[in-house]
C-alpha positions as CSV (number, residue, x, y, z in Angstrom):
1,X,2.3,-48.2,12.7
2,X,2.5,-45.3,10.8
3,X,5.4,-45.0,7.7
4,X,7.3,-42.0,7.8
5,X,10.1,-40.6,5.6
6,X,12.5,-38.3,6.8
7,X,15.5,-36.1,4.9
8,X,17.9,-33.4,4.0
9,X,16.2,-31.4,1.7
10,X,17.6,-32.6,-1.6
11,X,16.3,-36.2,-0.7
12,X,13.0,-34.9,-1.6
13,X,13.3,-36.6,-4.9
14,X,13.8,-39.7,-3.8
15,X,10.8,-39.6,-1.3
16,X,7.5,-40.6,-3.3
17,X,9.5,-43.8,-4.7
18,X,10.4,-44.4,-1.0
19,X,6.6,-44.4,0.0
20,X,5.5,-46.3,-2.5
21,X,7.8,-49.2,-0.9
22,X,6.7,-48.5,2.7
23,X,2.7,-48.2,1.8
24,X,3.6,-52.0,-0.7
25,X,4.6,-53.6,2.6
26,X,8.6,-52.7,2.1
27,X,10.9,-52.6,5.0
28,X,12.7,-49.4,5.9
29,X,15.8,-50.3,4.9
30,X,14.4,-50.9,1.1
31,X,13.1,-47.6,1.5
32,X,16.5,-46.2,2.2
33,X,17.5,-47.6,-0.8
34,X,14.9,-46.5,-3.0
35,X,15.2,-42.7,-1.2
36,X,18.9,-42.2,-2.0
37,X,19.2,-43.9,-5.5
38,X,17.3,-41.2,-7.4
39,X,19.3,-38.8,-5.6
40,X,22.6,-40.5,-6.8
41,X,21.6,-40.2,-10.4
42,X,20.8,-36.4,-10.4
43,X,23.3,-34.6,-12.2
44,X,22.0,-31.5,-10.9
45,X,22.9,-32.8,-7.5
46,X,26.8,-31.8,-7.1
47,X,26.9,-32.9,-3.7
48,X,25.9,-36.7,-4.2
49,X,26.8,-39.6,-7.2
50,X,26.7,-38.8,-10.9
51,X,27.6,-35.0,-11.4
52,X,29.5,-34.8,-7.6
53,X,32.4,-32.2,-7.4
54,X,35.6,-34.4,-7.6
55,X,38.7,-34.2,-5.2
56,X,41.5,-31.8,-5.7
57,X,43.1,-33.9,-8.7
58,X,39.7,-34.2,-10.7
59,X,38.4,-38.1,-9.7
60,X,34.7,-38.1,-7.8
61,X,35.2,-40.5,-5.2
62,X,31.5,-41.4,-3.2
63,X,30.9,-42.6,0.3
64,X,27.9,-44.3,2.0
65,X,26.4,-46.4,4.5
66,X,23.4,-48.0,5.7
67,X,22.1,-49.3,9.2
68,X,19.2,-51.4,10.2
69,X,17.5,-49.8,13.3
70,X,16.2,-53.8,13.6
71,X,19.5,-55.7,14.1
72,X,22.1,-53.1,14.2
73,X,23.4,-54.4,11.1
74,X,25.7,-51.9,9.1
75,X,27.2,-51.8,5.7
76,X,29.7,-48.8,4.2
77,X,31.6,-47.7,1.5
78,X,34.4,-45.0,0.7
79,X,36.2,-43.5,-1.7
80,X,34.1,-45.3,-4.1
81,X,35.7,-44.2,-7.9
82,X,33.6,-45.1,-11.1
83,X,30.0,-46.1,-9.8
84,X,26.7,-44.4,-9.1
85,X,24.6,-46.5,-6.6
86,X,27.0,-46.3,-3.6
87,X,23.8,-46.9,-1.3
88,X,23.2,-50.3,-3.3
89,X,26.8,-51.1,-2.7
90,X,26.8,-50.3,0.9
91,X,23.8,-52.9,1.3
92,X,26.0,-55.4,-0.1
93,X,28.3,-54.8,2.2
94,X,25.8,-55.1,5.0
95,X,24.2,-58.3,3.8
96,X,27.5,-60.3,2.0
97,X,30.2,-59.6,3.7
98,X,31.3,-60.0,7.4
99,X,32.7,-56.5,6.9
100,X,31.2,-52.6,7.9
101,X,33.5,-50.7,5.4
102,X,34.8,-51.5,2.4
103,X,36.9,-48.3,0.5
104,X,39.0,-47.4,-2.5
105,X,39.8,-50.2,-4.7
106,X,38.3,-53.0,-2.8
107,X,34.8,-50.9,-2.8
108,X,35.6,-50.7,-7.0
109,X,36.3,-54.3,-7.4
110,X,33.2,-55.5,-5.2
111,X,30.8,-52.9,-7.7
112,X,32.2,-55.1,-10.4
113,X,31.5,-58.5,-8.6
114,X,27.8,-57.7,-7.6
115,X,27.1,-56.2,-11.2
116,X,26.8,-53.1,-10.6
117,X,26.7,-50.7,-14.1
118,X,30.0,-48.9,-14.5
119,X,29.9,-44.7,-14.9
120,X,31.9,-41.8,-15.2
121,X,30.5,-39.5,-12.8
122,X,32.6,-36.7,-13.8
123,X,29.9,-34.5,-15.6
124,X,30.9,-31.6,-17.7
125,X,29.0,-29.0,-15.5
126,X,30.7,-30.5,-12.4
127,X,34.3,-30.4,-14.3
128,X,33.7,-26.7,-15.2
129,X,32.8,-26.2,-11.3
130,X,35.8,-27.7,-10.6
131,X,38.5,-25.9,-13.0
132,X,36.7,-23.0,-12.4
133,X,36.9,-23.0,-7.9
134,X,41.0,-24.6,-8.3
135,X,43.6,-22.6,-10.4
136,X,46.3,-24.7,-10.3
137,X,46.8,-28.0,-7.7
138,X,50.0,-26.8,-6.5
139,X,52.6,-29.6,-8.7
140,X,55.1,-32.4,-7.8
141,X,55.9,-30.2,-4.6
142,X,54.0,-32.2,-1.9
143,X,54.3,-29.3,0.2
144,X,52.8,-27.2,-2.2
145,X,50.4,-29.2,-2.9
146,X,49.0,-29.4,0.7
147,X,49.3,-25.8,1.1
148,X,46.6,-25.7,-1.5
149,X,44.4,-28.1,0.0
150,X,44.5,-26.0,3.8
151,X,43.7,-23.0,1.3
152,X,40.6,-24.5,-0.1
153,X,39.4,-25.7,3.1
154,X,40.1,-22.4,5.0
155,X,38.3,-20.6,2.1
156,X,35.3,-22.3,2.1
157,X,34.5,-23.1,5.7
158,X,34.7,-18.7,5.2
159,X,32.9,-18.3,2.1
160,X,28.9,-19.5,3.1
161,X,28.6,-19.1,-1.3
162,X,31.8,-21.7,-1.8
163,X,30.9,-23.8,0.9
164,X,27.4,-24.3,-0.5
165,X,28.7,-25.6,-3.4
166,X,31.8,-28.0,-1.6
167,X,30.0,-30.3,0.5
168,X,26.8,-31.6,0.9
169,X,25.0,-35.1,1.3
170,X,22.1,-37.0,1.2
171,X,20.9,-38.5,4.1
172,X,17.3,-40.5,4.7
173,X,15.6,-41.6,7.9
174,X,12.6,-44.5,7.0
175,X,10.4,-46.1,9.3
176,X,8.3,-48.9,8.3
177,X,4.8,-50.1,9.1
178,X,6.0,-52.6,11.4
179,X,7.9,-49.7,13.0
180,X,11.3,-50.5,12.8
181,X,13.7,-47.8,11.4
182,X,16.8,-47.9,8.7
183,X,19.0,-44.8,7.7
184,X,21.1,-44.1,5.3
185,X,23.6,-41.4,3.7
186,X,25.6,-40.8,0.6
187,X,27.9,-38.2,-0.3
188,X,30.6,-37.5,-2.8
189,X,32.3,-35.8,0.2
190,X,33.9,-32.1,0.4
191,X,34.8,-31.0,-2.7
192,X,38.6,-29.8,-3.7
193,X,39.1,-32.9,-0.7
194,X,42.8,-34.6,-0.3
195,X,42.2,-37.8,-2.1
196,X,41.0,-40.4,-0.3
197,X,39.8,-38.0,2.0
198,X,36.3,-39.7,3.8
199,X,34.0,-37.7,6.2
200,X,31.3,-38.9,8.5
201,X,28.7,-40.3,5.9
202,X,31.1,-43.8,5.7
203,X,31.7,-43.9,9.5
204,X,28.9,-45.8,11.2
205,X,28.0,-43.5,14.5
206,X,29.1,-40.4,13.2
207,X,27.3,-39.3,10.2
208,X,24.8,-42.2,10.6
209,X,23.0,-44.7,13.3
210,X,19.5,-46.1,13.9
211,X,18.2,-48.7,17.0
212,X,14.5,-49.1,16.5
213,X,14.9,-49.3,20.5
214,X,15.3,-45.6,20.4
215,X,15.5,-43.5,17.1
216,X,17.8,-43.0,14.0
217,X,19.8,-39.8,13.2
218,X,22.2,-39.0,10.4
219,X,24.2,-35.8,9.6
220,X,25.0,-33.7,6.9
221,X,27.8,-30.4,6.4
222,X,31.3,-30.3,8.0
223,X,31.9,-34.5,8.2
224,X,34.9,-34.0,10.2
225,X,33.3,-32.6,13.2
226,X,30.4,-35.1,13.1
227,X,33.2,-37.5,12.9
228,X,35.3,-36.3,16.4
229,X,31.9,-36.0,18.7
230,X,30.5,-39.3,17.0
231,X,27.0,-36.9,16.8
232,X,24.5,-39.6,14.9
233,X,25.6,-41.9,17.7
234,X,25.0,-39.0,20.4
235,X,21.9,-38.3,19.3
236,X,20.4,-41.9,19.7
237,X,22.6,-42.6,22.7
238,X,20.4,-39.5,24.5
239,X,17.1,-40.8,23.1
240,X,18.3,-44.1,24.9
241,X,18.7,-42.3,28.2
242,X,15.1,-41.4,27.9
243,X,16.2,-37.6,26.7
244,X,13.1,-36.2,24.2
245,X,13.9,-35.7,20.6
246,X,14.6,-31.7,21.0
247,X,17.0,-32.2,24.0
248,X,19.0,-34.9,22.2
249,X,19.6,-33.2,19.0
250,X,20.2,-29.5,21.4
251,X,22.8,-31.8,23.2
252,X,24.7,-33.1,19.9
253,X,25.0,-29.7,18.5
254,X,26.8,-28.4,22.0
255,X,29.2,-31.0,21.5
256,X,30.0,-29.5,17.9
257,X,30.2,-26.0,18.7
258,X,32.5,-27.0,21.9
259,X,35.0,-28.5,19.3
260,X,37.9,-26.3,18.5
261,X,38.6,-26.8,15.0
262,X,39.8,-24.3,12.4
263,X,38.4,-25.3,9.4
264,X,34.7,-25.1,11.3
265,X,31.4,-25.4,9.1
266,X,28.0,-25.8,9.4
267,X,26.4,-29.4,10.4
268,X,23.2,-30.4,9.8
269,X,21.4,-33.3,12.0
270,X,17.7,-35.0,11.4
271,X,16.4,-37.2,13.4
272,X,13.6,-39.8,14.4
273,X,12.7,-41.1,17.9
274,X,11.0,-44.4,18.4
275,X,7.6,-43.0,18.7
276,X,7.8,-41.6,15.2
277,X,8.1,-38.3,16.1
278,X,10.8,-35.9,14.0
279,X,13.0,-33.0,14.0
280,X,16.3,-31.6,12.3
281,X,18.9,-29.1,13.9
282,X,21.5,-26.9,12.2
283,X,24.5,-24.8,13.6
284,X,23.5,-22.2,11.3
285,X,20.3,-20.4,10.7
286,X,17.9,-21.0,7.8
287,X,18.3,-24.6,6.8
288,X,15.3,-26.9,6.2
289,X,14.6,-30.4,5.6
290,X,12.0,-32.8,3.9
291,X,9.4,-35.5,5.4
292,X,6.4,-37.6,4.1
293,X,4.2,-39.5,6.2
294,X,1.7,-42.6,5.2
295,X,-1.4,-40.0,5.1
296,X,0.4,-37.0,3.2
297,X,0.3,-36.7,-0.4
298,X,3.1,-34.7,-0.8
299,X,6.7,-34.2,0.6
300,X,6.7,-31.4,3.2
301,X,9.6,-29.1,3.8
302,X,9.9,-27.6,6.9
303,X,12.8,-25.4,8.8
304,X,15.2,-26.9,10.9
305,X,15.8,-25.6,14.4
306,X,18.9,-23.9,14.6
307,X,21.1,-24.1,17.4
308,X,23.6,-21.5,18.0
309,X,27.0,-21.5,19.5
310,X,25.4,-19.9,22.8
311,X,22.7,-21.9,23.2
């Protein structure tokens, strides 16, 4: 069968790395891996590993997970403080431990006991971002201090400039030659978050499922909405009922926009049927995505389809 790597557009990175693994006789979940880690070492990238934008009190704290479309296996972290490869670490999880989701401390001490390399991933540019976007946390007063959190989040689920810059995620569909699919995500979550704050990217079936029987989708944007409608779950649940790719991924956005929440924002949804066949979906116009097939030589971006509120 034919390999194919799909992903939200600042996975493009990781993609060539990913293909070399698939066309070497790697398994999708390997290229998972491979995808995402070049992605979590890209202090350029303030939306994923080293250089992420930190919670409201300064600390970067990462999530991630990993499914195998094969055996439904699943590994996750969160709240992840003090180390880069949050993918590697969610595999551990997956393949150690008789656990999904390991967060906080216990996700730092289990980085320490597989050897993973300590780092600050508190960059200087991402600091600056940070002091720069939060003019005070709001002191001792808890009240206060949680009136400044609904502030942030209020102002950028308003401000399309702000929110660009508070949340964002890396997510990567692979599937293999022998046709089985893996997908992954990782995400130093919503910037400005409460800490301890974790979105969808952590929670297997909302911001990320795969069942070679039927397809893989993962999600990217607002993680709390993806995280009441289950949407990575909805996607491959429709491809299961024998819906086509389009009419699953048109289905998982209604749930989104039906949601009454008041701290709305966009989210982004790629996906991959069993047949190989692709396609992403946005609530809000002019998003695009990344793939690479076996025969291409080079990552393609194309536009997602976006689904309004009406549609």
């Amino acid at each position: 069968m034919t390999a194919l790597l799909v992903a939200s557009t600042n996975g493009r990175i990781g993609l060539p790395d990913a293909m070399a693994v698939l066309r070497g006789g790697g398994s999708a979940v390997d290229a998972v891996v491979a995808a995402i880690r070049p992605v979590e070492a890209n202090p350029n990238d303030h939306s994923v590993g080293y250089g992420g934008l930190p919670n409201l009190v300064g600390e970067v704290e990462l999530d991630a997970s990993i499914m195998d479309g094969r055996t439904l296996a699943t590994g996750a972290v969160g709240a992840l403080r003090g180390y880069q490869d949050a993918i590697l670490l969610a595999r551990h999880v997956m393949e150690e431990l008789p656990h999904v989701l390991i967060a906080g401390e216990g996700a730092r001490r289990l980085a320490k006991e597989v050897g993973l390399t300590p780092v600050e991933l508190l960059t200087d540019e991402a600091r600056r971002i940070w002091r720069q976007r939060l003019d005070s946390v709001g002191g001792p007063d808890r009240a206060a201090y949680l009136d400044k959190v609904r502030d942030m989040v209020g102002r950028m689920s308003d401000d399309p400039e702000l929110a660009a810059d508070a949340h964002g995620t890396v997510n990567v569909i692979a599937r293999d030659r022998s046709g089985n699919v893996a997908c992954g995500v990782s995400t130093s979550g919503w910037a400005w978050k409460y800490p301890g704050r974790m979105g969808d990217s952590p929670i297997i079936g909302a911001g990320n499922y795969a069942d070679t029987r039927a397809g893989a989708a993962a999600c990217t944007g607002r993680g709390e909405m993806a995280q009441r409608c289950c949407t990575a779950h909805t996607v491959v649940t429709a491809l299961r009922a024998g819906l086509p790719l389009d009419a699953a991924l048109r289905a998982a956005a209604a749930d989104l926009h039906a949601l009454d929440d008041p701290y709305r924002g966009e989210v982004n949804i790629v996906a991959v049927d069993r047949d190989g066949n692709h396609l992403a979906v946005s609530t809000v116009p002019g998003k695009t995505y990344v793939f690479l097939r076996d025969e291409d030589d080079a990552v393609v971006e194309a536009e997602r389809l976006h689904i309004p509120a009406e549609s």
